[in-house]
C-alpha positions as CSV (number, residue, x, y, z in Angstrom):
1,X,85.9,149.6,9.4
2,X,88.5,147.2,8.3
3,X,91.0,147.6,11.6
4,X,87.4,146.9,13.7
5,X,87.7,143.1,12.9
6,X,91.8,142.6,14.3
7,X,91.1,140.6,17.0
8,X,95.0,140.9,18.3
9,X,96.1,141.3,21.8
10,X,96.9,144.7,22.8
11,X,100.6,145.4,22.6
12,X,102.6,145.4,26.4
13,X,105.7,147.1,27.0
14,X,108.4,144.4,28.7
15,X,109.2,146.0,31.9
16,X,112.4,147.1,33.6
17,X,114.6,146.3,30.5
18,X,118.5,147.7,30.0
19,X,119.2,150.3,27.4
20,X,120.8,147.5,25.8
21,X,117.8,145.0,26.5
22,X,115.4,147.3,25.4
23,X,117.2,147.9,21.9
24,X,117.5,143.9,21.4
25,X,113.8,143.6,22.1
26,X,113.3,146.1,19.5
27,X,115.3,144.2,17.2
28,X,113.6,140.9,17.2
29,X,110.1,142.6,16.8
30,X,110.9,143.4,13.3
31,X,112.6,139.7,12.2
32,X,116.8,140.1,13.1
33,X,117.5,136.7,13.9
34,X,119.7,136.1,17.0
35,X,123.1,135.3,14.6
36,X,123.2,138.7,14.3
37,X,122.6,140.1,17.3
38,X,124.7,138.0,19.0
39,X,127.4,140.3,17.1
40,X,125.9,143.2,17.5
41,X,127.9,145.4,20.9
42,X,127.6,148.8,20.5
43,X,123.6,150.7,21.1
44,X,124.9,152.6,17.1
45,X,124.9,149.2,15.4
46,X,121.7,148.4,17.0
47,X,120.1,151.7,15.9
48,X,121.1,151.4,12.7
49,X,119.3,148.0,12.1
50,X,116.2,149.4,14.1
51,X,115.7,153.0,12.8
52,X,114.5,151.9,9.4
53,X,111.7,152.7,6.9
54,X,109.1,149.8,6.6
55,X,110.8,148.2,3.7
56,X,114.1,148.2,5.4
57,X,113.0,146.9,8.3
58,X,112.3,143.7,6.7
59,X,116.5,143.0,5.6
60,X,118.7,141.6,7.9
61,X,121.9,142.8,7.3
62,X,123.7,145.6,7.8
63,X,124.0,148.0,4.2
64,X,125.0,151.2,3.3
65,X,121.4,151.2,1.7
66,X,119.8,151.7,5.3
67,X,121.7,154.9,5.3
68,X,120.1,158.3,4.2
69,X,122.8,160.1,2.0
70,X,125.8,158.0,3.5
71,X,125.1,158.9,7.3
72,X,123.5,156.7,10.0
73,X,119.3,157.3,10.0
74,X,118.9,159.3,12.9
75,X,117.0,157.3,15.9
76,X,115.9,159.8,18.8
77,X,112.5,158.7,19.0
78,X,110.5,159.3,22.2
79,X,107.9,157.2,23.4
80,X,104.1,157.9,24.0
81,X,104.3,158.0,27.8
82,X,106.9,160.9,26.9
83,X,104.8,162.9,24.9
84,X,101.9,162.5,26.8
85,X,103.7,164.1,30.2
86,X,102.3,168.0,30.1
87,X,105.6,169.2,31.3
88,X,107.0,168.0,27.3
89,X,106.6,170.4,24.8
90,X,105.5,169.5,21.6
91,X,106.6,170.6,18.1
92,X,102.7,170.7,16.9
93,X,99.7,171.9,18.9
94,X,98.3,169.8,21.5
95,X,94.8,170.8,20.2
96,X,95.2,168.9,16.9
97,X,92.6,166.2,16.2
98,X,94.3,162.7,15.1
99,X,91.8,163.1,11.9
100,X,93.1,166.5,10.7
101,X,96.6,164.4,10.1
102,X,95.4,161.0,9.5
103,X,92.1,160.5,7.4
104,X,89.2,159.3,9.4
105,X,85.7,158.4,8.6
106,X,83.3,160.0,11.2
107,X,81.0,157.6,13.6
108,X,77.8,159.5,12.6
109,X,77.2,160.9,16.0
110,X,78.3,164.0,18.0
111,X,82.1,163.2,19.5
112,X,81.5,163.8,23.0
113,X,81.9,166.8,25.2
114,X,85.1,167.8,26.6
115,X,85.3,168.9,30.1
116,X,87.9,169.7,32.4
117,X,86.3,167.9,35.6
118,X,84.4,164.8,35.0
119,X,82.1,162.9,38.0
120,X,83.4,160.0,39.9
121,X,86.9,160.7,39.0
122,X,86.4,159.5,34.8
123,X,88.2,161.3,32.1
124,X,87.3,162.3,28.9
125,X,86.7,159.2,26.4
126,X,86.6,160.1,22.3
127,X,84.9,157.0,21.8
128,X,86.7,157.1,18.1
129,X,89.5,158.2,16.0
130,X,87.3,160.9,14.4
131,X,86.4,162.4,17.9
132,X,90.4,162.1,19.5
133,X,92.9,164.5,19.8
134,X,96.5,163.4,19.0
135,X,97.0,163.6,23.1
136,X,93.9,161.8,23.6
137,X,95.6,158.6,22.0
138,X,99.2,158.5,24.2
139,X,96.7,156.9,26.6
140,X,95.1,153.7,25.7
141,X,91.8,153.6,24.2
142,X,89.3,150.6,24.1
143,X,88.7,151.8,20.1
144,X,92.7,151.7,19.2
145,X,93.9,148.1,18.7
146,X,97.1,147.2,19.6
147,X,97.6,150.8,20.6
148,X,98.2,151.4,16.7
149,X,97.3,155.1,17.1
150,X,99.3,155.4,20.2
151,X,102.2,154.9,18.6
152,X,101.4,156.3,14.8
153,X,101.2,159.6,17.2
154,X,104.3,158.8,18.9
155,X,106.1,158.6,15.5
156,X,104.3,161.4,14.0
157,X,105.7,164.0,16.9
158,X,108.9,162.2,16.9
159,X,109.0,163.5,12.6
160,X,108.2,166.9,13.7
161,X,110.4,167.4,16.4
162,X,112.9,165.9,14.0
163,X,114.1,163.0,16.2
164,X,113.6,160.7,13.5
165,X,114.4,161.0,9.5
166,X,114.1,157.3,8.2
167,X,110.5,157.3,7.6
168,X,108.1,161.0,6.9
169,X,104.6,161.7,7.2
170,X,103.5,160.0,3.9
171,X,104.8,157.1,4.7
172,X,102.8,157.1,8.4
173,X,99.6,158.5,6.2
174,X,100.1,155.4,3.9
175,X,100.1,153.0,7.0
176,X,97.1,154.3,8.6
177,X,95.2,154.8,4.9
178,X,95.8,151.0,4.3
179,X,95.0,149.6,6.9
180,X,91.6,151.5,7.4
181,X,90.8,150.3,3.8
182,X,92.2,147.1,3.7
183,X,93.3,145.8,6.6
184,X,96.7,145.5,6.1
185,X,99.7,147.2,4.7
186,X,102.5,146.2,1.9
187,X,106.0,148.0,3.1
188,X,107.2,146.2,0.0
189,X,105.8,144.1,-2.6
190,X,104.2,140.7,-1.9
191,X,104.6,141.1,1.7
192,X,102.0,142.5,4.5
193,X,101.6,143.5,7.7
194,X,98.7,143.4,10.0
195,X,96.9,145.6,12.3
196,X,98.9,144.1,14.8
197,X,102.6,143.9,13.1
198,X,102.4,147.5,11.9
199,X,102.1,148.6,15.8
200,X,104.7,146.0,16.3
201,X,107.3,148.2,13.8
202,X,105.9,151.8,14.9
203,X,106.9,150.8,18.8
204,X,110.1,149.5,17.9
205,X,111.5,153.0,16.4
206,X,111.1,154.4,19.8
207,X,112.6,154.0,23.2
């Protein structure tokens, strides 16, 4: 598949960051130079420049346009190592197969078998997409580059709990669909985004 040739470095969260940190990290992943941020105080104003849809993400300044029917998007995302912890409920089964919400082509061989108790201490590996559940990739996988699935499930729960409203399922479906077929996806016209910078944008709606 297309996403098999990104050669990109895995993604790696920056560790012990502030609240404040975190959000300003977030910031610069998707382009807001440092003249604004340097004006930028409160964690709202941050949000609000953060907890965009793909296209939005890619203006600088703050407009009433980023706004979803004149209120502040709402920007409550969890992260994967939340969702992943057992003691979490979910808004969705935790039996549900990434490819029964994201299209994916099967390897042509049996996904392999699920156990509660493997030997010599290993878990269970999908091996692919096709064979994962959506709780199978909140933990890294050797298939998933730059974690892209990790956090296109992240976001996905995050839309079902309702903790986000700036971006829906389509728009996560048209991600995955075009990069899968292409490579790359187009939040806007003329302008693309790589296996890579798509992870970069699902990571930064999320603490």
């Amino acid at each position: 598949m297309a996403t098999e040739n990104q050669d990109n470095d895995k993604i790696e969260t920056a560790p012990s960051l502030t609240q404040r940190g975190a959000a300003r990290r977030r910031l610069a992943k998707v382009g807001i130079g440092a003249g604004v941020l340097a004006t930028l105080e409160s964690k709202s104003a941050m949000a609000s420049m953060v907890c965009r849809s793909p296209s939005g993400s890619l203006s600088n300044g703050l407009a009433a346009s980023h706004y979803i029917n004149g209120k502040a998007p709402l920007c409550n995302g969890l992260s994967p190592g939340y969702w992943k912890q057992s003691q979490h409920a979910w808004p969705v089964s935790r039996d549900l197969t990434f490819a029964s919400i994201f299209y994916t082509v099967s390897p042509g061989t049996t996904c392999p078998v699920r156990a509660s108790l493997y030997q010599n201490g290993s878990y269970y590996n999908p091996g692919s997409y096709f064979c994962a559940k959506l709780e199978d990739l909140l933990s890294h996988q050797d298939f998933d580059k730059n974690n892209v699935g990790m956090h296109l499930v992240a976001a996905y729960l995050n839309i079902q709990a309702g903790k986000i409203n700036f971006i829906d399922l389509t728009d996560l479906q048209t991600m995955w669909s075009e990069l899968q077929t292409t490579g790359r996806y187009s939040p806007t016209a003329g302008i693309y985004w790589d296996n890579s910078q798509v992870a970069n944008y699902l990571s930064s709606i999320h603490d």
